[in-house]
C-alpha positions as CSV (number, residue, x, y, z in Angstrom):
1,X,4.8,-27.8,19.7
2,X,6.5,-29.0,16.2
3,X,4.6,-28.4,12.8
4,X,6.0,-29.5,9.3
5,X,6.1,-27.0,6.6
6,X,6.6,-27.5,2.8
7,X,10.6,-26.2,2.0
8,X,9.2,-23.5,0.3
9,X,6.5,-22.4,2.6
10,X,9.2,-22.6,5.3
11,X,12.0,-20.8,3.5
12,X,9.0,-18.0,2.6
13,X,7.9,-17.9,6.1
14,X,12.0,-17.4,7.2
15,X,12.5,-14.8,4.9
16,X,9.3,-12.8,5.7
17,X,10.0,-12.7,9.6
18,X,13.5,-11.3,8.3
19,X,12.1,-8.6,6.1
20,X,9.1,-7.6,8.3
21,X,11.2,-7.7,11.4
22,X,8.5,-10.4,13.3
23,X,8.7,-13.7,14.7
24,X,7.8,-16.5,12.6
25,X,5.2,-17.8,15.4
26,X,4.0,-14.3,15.3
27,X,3.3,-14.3,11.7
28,X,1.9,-17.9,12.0
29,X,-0.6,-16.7,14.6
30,X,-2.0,-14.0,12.6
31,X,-2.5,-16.3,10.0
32,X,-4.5,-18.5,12.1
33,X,-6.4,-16.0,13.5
34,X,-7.6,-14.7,9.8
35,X,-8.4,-18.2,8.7
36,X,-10.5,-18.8,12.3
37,X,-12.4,-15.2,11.7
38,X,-12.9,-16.6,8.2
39,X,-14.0,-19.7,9.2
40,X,-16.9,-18.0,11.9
41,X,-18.8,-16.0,8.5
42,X,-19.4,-19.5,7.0
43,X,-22.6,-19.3,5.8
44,X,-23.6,-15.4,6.3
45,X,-23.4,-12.9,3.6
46,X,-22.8,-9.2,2.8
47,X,-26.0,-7.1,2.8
48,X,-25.4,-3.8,0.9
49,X,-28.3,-1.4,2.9
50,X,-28.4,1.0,-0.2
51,X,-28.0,-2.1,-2.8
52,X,-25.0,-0.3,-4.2
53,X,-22.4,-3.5,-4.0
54,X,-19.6,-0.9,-4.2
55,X,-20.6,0.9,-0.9
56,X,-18.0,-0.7,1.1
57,X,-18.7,1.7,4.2
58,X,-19.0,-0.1,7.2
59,X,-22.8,1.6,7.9
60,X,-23.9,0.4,4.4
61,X,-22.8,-3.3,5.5
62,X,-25.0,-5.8,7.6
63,X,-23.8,-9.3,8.0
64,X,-26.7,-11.9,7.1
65,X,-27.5,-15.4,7.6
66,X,-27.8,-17.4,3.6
67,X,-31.5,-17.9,3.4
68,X,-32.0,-22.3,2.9
């Protein structure tokens, strides 16, 4: 498969698989996989369970449907 990049995105893209050491697919995939998990929370919020919004602890948080 072929995509088409931007000059710059592709010359960023080259020159972070150089620094980081990984495969420009590799780096690619990851990024895909983010913006699909992104993509899944559409519509759901973050519940704070003690209403403190700077709790960030995973048992403070509850993932909730937005209310219509």
């Amino acid at each position: 498969m072929s995509i088409r990049l931007p000059g710059d995105l592709h010359e960023w893209l080259r020159r972070e698989a150089f620094e980081t050491r990984e495969p420009m697919n590799g780096i690619i995939v990851a990024a895909l996989n983010e913006r699909r998990t992104r993509s899944g929370m559409r519509g759901k919020w973050v519940y704070h369970k003690d209403g403190d919004p700077r709790n960030n602890d995973p048992s403070n948080l509850e993932l909730r449907e937005q209310q219509r």
